[in-house]
N, C-alpha and C positions, 0 to 999 in steps of 0.2 A: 573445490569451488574457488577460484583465483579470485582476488580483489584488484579490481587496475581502477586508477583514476587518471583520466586523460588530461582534464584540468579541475583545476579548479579556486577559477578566477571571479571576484566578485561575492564571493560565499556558492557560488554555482560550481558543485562539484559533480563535473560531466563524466560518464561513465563508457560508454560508447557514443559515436557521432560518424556519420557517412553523409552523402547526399541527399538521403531519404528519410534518417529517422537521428533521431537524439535520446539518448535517455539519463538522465541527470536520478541522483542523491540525494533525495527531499529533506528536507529539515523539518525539525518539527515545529509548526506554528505558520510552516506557508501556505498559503491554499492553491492549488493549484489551477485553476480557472475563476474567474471575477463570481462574486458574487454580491448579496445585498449589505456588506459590510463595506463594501467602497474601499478594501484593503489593495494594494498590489499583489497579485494573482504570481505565480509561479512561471503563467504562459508566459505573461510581459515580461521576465527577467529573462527567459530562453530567446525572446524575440531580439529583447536590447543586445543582449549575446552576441548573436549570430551578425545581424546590423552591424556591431562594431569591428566581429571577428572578420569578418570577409566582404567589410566595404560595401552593403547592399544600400541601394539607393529607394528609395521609397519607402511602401510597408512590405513588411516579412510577412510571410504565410507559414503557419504552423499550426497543425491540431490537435488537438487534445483527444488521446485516444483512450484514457480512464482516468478516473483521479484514486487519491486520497484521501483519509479524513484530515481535516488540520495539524491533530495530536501524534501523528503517526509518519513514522519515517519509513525511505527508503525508496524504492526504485520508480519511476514515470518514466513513460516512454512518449516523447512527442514526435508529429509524425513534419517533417519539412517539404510537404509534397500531396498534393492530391490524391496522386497514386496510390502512394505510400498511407494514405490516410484509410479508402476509401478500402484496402486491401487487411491492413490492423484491424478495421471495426469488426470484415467479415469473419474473422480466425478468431476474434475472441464471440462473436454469437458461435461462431461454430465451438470453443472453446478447444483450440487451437495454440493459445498459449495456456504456461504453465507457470504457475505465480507461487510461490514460497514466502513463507510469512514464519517470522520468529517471534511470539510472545512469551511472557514474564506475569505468571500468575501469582496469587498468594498463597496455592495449595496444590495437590496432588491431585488430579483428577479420580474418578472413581477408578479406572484404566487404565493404564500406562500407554494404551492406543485403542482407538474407537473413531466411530463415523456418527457425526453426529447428525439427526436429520429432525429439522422443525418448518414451523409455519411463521416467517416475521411477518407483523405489520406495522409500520409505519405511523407515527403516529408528527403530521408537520409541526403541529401549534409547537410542543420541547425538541423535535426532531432528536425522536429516539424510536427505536424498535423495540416491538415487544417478541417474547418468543413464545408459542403455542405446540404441543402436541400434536392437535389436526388443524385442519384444515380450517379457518373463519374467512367470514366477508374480509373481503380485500387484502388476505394474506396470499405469500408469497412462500412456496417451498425454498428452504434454506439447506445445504448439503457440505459440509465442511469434513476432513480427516484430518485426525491432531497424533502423534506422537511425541511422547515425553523424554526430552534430549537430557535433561542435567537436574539434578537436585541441588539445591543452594541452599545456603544456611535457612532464609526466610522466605523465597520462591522457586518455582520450579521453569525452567525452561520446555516450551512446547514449542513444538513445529509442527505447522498447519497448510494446508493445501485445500483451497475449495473448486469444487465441483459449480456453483451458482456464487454469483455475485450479486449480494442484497445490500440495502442497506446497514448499516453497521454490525453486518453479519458475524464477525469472530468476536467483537465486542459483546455481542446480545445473546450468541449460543453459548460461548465459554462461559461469559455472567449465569447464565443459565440454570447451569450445572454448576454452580459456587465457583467457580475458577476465574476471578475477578483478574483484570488486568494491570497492573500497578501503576494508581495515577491517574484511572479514567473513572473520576467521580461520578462520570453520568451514569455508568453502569454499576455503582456499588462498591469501589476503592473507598476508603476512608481518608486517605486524603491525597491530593495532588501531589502532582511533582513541582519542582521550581520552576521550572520555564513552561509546566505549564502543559508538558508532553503526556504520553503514553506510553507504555516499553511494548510495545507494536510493531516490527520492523518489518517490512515489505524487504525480505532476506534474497532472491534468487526470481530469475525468471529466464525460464526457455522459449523461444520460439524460432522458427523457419524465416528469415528475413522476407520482409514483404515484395521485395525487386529480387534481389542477388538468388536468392534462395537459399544462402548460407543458416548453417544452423547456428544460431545466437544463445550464450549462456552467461550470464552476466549475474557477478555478485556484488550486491552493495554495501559496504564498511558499515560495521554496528558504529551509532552513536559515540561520541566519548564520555564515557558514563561504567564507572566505578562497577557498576553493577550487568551491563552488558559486558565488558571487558573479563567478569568472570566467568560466564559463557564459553569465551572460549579456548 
């Protein structure tokens, strides 16, 4: 899995970019689309970008074809194009892309590899999920595969790949099952990281370009962090 970084100017380190799509290195603590905190969004620093890089006159168009949670790094893809937009959305309902995620637990799973499958729901007022057995009102099947990469003196390295995208799905099935994520106090870590992150890393993702048709493989650099760094 190559790491290339094409830039990365402004703290925006862009990982691939054509006419069509962009996919940038998320940091941890941007959000990637506005929400009710009135923070600057992740969109608007791709928009500022682009505007600067190639002289665009007016407003930029760019969409947002999934996010991230805050705490959690690594790959966004935005789309520069209608087209290109409206073709993204259909390939991830179809689930047509293939998203790789690296986390940093505080234990051993009970498996060194397993599928994990629950019911979250959502709950707004804390904006957290809960995870269930069966099936309850207003839950949502959750379908996640995890294999165990690396044992470390005090965490273990998992690599996870899901099947559905829920709300704070690998946070809320790993917690689940004891396998707390380092850092994410909403689900059960003891205590935070400094800046505030998660060791969550949005690690790899494949897909069929939405124009070109080329097939796209892109990996995004772990964090600089003592503890990702012995991962690899």
């Amino acid at each position: 899995m190559a790491e290339k970084i094409l830039s990365n100017k402004n703290n925006l380190q862009i990982l691939f970019e054509d006419n069509h799509i962009i996919v940038v290195n998320k940091r941890a603590g941007d959000i990637v689309q506005g929400d009710k905190t009135g923070d600057k969004p992740l969109s608007d620093v791709v928009k500022a970008y682009i505007k600067d890089a190639y002289n665009k006159p007016g407003n930029v168009y760019l969409g947002v074809v999934h996010r991230l949670d805050r705490p959690t790094t690594g790959l966004v893809i935005f789309a520069k194009t209608s087209k290109a937009l409206t073709r993204l959305n259909a390939m991830f309902v179809k689930k047509d892309v293939t998203k790789t995620y690296w986390a940093l637990v505080n234990k051993m799973p009970p498996k060194p590899q397993d599928t994990l499958t629950n019911w979250l729901k959502k709950n707004p007022k804390n904006n957290k999920s809960t995870a269930y057995t069966k099936e309850i009102k207003d839950s949502k099947k959750a379908i996640l595969h995890y294999t165990c990469l690396k044992k470390l003196d005090r965490y273990v390295l998992l690599e996870i790949t899901l099947e559905t995208g829920r709300h704070h799905q690998i946070r809320c099935q790993l917690s689940n099952i004891g396998c707390i994520i380092k850092g994410d106090l909403k689900y059960g870590a003891d205590r935070s990281n400094k800046d505030a992150s998660i060791h969550l890393h949005a690690r790899q993702i494949q897909f069929t370009h939405p124009v070109t048709q080329a097939n796209i493989n892109i990996t995004a650099r772990l964090p600089h962090d003592p503890l990702w760094e012995a991962c690899m």
